[in-house]
Kinemage of the C-alpha trace (Angstrom):
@kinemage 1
@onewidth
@group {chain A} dominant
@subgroup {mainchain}
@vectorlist {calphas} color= white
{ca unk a 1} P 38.081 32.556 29.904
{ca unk a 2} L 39.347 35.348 27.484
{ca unk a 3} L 42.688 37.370 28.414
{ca unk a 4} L 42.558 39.992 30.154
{ca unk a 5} L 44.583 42.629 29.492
{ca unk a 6} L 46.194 46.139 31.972
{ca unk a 7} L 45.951 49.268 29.947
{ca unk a 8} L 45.941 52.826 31.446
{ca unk a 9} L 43.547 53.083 34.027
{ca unk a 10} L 41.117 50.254 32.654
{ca unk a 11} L 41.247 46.382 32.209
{ca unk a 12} L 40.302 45.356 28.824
{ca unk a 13} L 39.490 42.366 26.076
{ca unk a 14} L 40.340 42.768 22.822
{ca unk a 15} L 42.225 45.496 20.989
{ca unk a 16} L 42.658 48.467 24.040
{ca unk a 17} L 41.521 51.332 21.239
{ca unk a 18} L 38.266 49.659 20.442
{ca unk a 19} L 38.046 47.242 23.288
{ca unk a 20} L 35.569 44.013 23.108
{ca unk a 21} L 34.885 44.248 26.776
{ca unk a 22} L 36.493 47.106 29.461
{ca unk a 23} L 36.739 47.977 33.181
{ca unk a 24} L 37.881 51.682 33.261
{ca unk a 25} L 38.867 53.068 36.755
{ca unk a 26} L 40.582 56.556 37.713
{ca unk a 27} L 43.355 56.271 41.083
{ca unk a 28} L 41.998 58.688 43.952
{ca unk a 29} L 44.184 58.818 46.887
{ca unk a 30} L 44.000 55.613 48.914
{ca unk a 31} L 41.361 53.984 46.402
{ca unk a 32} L 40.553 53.714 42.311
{ca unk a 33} L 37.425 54.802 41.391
{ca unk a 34} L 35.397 52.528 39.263
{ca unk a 35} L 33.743 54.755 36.721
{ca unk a 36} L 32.612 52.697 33.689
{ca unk a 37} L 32.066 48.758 32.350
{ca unk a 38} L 31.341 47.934 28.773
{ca unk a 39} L 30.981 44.329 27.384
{ca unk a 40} L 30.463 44.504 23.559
{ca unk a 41} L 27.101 42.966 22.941
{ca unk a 42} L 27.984 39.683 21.037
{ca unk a 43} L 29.945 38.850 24.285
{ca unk a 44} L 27.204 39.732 26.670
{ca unk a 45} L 26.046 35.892 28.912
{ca unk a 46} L 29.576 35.177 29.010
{ca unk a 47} L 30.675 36.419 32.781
{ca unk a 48} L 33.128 38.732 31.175
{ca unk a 49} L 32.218 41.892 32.822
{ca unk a 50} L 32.304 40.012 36.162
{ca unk a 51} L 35.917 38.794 35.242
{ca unk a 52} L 36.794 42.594 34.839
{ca unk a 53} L 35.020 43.445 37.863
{ca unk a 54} L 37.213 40.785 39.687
{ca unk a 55} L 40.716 41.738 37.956
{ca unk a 56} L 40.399 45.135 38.850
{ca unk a 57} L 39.372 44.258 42.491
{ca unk a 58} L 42.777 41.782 42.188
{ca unk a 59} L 44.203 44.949 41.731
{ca unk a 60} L 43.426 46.970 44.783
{ca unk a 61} L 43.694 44.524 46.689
{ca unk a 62} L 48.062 43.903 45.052
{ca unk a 63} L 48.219 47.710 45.706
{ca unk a 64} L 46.452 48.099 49.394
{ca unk a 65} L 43.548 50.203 47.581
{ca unk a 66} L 40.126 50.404 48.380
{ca unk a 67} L 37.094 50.533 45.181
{ca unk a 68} L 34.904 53.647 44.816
{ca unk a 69} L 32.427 51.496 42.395
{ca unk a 70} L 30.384 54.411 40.767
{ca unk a 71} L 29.392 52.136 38.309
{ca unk a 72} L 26.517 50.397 38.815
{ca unk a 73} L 27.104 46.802 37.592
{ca unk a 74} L 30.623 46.630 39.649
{ca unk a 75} L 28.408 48.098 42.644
{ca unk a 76} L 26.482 45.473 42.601
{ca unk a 77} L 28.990 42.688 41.869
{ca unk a 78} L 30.669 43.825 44.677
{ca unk a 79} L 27.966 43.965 47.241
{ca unk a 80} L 26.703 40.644 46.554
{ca unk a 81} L 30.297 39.004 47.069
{ca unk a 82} L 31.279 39.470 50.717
{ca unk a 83} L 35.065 38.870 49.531
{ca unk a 84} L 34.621 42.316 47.793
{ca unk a 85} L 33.019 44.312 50.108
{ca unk a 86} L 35.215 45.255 52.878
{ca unk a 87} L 36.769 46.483 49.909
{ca unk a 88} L 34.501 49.085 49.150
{ca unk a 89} L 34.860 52.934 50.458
């Protein structure tokens, strides 16, 4: 498993100005919205965008938020794991 690492408003691997792989959210009230995941392709078949979906859901659930997933992959992470969903708003 490679580290995962907090920047501002995103979950990364790598260096956080050129990341290798990156979750990027944005806070909205009572939930973070989920607006972009990126996996460089030479790390693609690894899990690691999964991982980031799962940090950042780690971290709504530490902070009492809900997930606004308007990106597509963490949408669909998150509606096939039924630990996830009552997470989504």
């Amino acid at each position: 498993m490679m580290e995962i690492l907090q920047g501002n408003n995103k979950f990364y691997v790598g260096n956080e100005a050129s990341p290798d792989a990156e979750i990027t959210f944005q806070p909205s009230g009572d939930a973070i919205v989920i607006d972009h995941t990126y996996t460089d392709p030479k790390l693609r078949g690894q899990g690691i965008a999964k991982q980031l979906v799962e940090r950042a859901v780690d971290y709504a659930r530490e902070h009492n938020l809900k997930i606004v997933p308007l990106c597509p992959y963490a949408r669909v992470v998150m509606e096939r794991d039924p630990e996830m969903q009552s997470l989504i708003k």
